[in-house]
C-alpha positions in Angstrom: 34.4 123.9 12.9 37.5 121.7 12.6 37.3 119.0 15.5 39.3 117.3 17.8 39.5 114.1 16.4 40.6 115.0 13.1 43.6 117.3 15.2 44.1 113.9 16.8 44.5 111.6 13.3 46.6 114.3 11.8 49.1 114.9 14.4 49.7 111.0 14.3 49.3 111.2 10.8 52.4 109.7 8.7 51.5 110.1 4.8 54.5 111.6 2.3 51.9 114.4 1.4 50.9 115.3 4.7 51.5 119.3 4.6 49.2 119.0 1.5 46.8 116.5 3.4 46.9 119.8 6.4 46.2 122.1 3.8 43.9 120.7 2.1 41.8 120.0 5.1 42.2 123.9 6.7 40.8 125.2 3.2 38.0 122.9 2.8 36.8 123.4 6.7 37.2 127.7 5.7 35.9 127.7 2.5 32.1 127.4 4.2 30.5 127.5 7.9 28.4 124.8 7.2 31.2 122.3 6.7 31.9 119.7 9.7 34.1 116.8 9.8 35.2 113.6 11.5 36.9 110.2 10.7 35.5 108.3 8.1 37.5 105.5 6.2 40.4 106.1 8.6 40.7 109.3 7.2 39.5 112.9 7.5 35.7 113.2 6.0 33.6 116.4 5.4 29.8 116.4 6.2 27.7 119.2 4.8 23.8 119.6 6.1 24.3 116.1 8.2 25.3 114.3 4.8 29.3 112.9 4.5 30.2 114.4 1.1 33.8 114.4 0.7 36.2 112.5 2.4 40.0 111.9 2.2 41.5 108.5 1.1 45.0 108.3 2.0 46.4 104.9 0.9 48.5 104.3 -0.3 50.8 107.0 0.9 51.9 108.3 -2.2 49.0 110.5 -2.9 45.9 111.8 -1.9 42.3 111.0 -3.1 39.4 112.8 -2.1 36.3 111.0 -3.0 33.2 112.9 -4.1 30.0 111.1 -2.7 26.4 111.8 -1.5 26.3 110.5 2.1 26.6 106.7 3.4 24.1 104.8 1.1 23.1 105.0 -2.6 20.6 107.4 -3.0 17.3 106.2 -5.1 18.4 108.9 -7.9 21.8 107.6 -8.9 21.6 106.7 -12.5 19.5 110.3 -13.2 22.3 112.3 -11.0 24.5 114.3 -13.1 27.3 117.0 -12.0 29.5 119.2 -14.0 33.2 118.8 -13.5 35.3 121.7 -16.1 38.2 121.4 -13.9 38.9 118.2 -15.3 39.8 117.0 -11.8 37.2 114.2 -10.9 37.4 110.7 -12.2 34.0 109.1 -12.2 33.4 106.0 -10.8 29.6 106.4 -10.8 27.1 109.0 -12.2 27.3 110.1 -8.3 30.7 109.2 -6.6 33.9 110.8 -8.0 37.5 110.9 -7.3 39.9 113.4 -7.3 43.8 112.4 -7.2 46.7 114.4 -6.1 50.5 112.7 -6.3 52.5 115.5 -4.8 51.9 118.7 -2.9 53.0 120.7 -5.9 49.9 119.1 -7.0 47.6 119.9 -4.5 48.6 123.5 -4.1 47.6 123.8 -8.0 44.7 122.1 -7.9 43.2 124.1 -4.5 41.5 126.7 -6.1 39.6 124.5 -8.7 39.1 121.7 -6.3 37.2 124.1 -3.8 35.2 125.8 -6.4 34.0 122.0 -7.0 33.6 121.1 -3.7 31.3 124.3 -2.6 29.1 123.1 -5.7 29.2 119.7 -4.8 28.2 119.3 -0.9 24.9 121.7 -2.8 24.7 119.5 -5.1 
């Protein structure tokens, strides 16, 4: 269920991708009933069974991250984690914390199927 503060954020929202940042956000909240969300990191944030898992970065305004992670803290299992990526899209910056980066909405329209294929396994993962 999308929720009002997230509406809120993106109405006020000025970012140069922000139709992708809209669309990106209205296809990760469909693509599975178990998906909330809120403002983390000033910016849209995606929790899956009471975990934040994926959440937007949106500075600079040139592009968009979305940062894989496993909730608020490291985890004990960390350096044994290991996730599968054959999109290509993530960028690890730890065995358990990756980043995805889009730099125009022609981008992010081309990268939405892959990217929510990795997300559905991720938030499981």
């Amino acid at each position: 269920m999308s929720s009002a503060e997230v509406d809120a954020y993106l109405a006020s929202l000025t970012h140069q991708l922000k139709p992708a940042v809209v669309r990106l956000r209205e296809a990760i909240m469909a693509s599975d009933e178990g998906m909330s969300e809120h403002i983390k990191w000033k910016a849209p944030s995606f929790v899956y069974d009471g975990e934040d898992r994926v959440t937007f970065a949106l500075h600079p305004a040139n592009r968009i991250r979305i940062i894989l992670h496993r909730g608020a803290h490291q985890r004990d299992d960390t350096d044994a984690f290991r996730f599968d990526d054959p999109s290509g899209l993530v960028v690890w910056a730890a065995p358990d914390r990756g980043v995805v980066t889009l730099s125009s909405i022609d981008a992010a329209a081309d990268a939405e199927p892959a990217l929510l294929e990795l997300i559905g396994r991720w938030v499981r993962a």
